[in-house]
N, C-alpha and C positions, 0 to 999 in steps of 0.2 A: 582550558589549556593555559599554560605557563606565559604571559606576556613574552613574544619574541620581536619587538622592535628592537629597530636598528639604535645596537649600542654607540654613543658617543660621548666626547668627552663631558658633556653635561651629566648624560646618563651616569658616568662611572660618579659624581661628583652625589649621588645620591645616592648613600650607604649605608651601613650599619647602627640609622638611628631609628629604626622600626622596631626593635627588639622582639624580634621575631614572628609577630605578630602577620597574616596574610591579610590583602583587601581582594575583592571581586568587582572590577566592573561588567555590564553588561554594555555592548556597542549594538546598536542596531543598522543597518546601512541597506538605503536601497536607491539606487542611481535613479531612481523616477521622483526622490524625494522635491528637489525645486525644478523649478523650467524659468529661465532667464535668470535668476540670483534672487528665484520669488517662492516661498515654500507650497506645496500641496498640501490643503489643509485635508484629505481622505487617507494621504500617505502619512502623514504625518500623528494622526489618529491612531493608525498602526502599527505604527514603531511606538510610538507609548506604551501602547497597551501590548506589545508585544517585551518590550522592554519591560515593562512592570511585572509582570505574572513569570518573566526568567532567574530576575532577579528575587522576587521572594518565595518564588515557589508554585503559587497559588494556581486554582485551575483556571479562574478571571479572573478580569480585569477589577472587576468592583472588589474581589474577593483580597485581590492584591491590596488597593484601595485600606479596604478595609482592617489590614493588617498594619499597616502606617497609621491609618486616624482615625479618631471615633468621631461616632457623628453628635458628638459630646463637643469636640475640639472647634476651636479658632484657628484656622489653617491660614498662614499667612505665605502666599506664592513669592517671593523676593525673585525682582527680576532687575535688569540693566538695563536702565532705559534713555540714562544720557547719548547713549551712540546712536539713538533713533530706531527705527524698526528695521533698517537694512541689517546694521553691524552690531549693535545690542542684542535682548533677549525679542528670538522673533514671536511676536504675536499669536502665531499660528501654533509654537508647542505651546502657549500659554490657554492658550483655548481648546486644546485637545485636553490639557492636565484639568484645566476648571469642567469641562463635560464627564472628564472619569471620574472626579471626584462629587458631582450633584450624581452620576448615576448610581453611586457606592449610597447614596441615601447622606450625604452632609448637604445640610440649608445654604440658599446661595447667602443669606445674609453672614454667613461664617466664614463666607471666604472672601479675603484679603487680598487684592492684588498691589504690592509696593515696593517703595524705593526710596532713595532720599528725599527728593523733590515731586511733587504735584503736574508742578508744570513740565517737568521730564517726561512722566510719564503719558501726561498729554499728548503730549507731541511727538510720540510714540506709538499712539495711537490704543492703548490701556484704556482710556478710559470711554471710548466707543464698544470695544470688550464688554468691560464693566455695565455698560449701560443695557449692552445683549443678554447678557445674563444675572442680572439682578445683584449680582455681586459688588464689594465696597474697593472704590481706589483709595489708596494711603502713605502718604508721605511722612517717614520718619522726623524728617525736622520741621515740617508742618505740625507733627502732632506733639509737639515739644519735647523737653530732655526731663528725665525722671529722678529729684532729689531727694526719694524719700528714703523711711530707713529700713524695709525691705533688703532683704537679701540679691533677691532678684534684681533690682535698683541699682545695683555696688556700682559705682563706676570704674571706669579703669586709671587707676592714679600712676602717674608715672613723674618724677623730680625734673620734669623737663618743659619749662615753662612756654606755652606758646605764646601766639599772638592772639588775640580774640577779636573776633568778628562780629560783628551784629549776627543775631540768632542762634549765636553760642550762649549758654547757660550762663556763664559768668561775663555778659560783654558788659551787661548796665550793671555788674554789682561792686564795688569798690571796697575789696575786701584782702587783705593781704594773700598771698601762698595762690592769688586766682591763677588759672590758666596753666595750672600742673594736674587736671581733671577732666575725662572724657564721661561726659554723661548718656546714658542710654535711651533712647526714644524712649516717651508713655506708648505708641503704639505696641513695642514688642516687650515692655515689662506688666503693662496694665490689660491686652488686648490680645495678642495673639499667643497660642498656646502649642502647636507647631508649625516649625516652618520647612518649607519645600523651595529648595534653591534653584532658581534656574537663572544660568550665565552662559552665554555666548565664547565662541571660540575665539577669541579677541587678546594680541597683544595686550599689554600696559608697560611702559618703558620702564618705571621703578620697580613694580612685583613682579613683572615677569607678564605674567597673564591677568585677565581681569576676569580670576575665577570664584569658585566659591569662597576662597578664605577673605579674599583681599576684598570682595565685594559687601561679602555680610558684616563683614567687621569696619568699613570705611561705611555703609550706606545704615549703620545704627547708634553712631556716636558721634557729639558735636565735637570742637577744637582739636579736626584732625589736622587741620594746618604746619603742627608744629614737628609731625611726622611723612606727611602724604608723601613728600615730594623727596624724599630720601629714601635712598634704599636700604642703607644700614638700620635706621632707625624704622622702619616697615620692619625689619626681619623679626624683630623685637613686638612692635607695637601689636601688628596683624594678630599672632598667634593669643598672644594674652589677650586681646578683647574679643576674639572668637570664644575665647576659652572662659569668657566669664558666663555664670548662670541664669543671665538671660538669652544665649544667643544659640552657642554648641550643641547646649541640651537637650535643645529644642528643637533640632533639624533631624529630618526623619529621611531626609532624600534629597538627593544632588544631583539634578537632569546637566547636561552639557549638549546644546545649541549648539553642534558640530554640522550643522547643515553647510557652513559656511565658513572657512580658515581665513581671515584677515589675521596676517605677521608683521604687517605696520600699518601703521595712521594710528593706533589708539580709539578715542572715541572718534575721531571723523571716519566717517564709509568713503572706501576706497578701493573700488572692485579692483584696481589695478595690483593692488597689493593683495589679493583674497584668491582662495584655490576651494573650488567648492567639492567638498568632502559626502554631504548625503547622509549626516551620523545623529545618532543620540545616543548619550551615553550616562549609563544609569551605576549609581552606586550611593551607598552608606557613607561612603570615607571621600570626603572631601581632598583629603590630599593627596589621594593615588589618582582623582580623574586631573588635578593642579597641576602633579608632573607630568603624567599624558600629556597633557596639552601643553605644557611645555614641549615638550619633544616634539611635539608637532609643529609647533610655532617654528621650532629652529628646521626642523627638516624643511619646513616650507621655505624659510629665508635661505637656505645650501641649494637647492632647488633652482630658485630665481635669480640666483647669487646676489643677493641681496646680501648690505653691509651685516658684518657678526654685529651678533650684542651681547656684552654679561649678563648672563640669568644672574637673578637673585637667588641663589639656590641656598643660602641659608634659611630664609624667611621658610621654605619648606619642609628643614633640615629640622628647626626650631620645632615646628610645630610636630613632625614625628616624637620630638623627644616629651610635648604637652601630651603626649598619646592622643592626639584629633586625628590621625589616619599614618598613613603607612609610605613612607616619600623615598622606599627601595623601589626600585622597578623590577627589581630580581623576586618580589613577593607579590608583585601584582597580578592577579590573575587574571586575566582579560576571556571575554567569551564575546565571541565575535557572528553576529544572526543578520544573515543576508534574507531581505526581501525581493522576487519576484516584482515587473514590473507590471 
């Protein structure tokens, strides 16, 4: 069916840069999904694999699987792990997606569980995961920024000079024109061959939400400093380093960790601000589940009457127009699979 959420003035503010083009998400929802703001790792099993096999078709689960990756590929799971495991990416879709993917027949050593930081993920509880199931954690700027002359490698050059930080590519080099260069982790130019997004239903005050675009494109290139914290200059930066050829290309699927709606705090957990929802939300096009959850975000804050915010509704407008996905909500096709409890 035809996406019919409640139009608002956000909504209307996202138009005619799809060029006609439809996305499909699939929503899975089943109100037995968490008990206290703590996921059911059996329900959660189910809405995967109920969500995977709607979305492509397929009669299984592995079959689905198998239609996304070969068991050829490096499958790298991108997950949010600075907000911890309450309000980042919860652990529990993460270990339902690495189970359907070893039983589709991929090696655990081929799967990638990462993020920017090592220690994020840690403390996230990834890498207790990883140790269950034989699979590798991975930190994008742990595993260093990639200068070769590959294609794949390009980095994202923009006339806009940051600041550079230790464990930026250019902090130790004393080199003129430095620090107008976002270079791409060696994990996702030398290492991982696709990627599978999963981000949480979580604010972010400059993008908006801290979904697929803004996630994979800030957690795989160094000297974002010079952009993070702006939202003008995100509308801009986001869409072109998603869109370079090591990153867009390369994503085969976009889960949304809708188990749980936090519409303020950001990275801190803050049940007080969180309205639990029971969802997964499955699609191809990163930017039709972006704006969902935008819409979501703001109906939650109308809701709790909580203060408005400016969405950044360019940053999404933008990347409609890079063709990454579809940022009309008049083209969204949403199919909505309740689960039994």
């Amino acid at each position: 069916m035809i996406c019919g959420l409640r139009t608002s003035p956000a909504a209307e503010a996202f138009s005619g840069s799809s060029t006609g083009q439809r996305a499909r998400v699939v929503i899975v929802q089943d109100s037995a999904a968490t008990s206290a703001f703590r996921p059911r790792l059996e329900k959660i099993r189910a809405m995967v694999g109920r969500g995977l096999t709607n979305l492509t078709g397929k009669a299984t689960v592995s079959e689905a699987w198998r239609s996304l990756v070969s068991t050829q590929d490096v499958v790298g799971i991108k997950v949010v792990s600075a907000p911890g495991p309450n309000s980042g990416t919860r652990p529990a879709v993460v270990r339902a997606t690495v189970e359907g993917l070893r039983d589709a027949g991929l090696p655990s050593k081929q799967i990638i569980i990462w993020d920017r930081q090592l220690s994020d993920l840690t403390n996230a509880g990834f890498a207790d995961l990883c140790k269950r199931y034989g699979v590798r954690l991975g930190g994008s700027a742990d595993a260093g920024w990639d200068d070769g002359p590959d294609e794949k490698a390009r980095p994202y050059d923009l006339p806009l000079i940051g600041n550079l930080v230790w464990g930026d590519f250019e902090f130790a080099r004393k080199t003129s024109g430095g620090g107008r260069k976002s270079y791409v982790s060696k994990l996702v130019t030398r290492e991982i061959t696709k990627i599978i997004n999963i981000t949480p239903l979580l604010n972010h005050n400059e993008a908006g939400v801290e979904g697929n675009l803004y996630s994979l494109a800030m957690g795989s290139v160094d000297n974002t400093g010079r952009f993070q914290f702006d939202p003008e200059r995100l509308a801009t930066a986001v869409p072109d380093i998603y869109n370079l050829p090591a990153l867009g290309e390369r994503v085969v699927l976009n889960i949304v960790d809708a188990l749980i709606c936090q519409y303020e705090g950001g990275e801190r957990s803050l049940f007080h601000y969180s309205t639990i929802l029971n969802q997964l939300r499955f699609s191809k096009d990163p930017v039709a589940l972006d704006v969902l959850s935008l819409q979501d975000l703001e109906r939650q804050r109308v809701a709790s009457t909580s203060p408005a915010v400016k969405l950044n509704l360019e940053l999404y407008n933008n990347a409609a127009l890079l063709e990454l996905g579809v940022s009309d909500l008049k083209r969204i096709i949403v199919d909505t699979l309740s689960q039994g409890k």
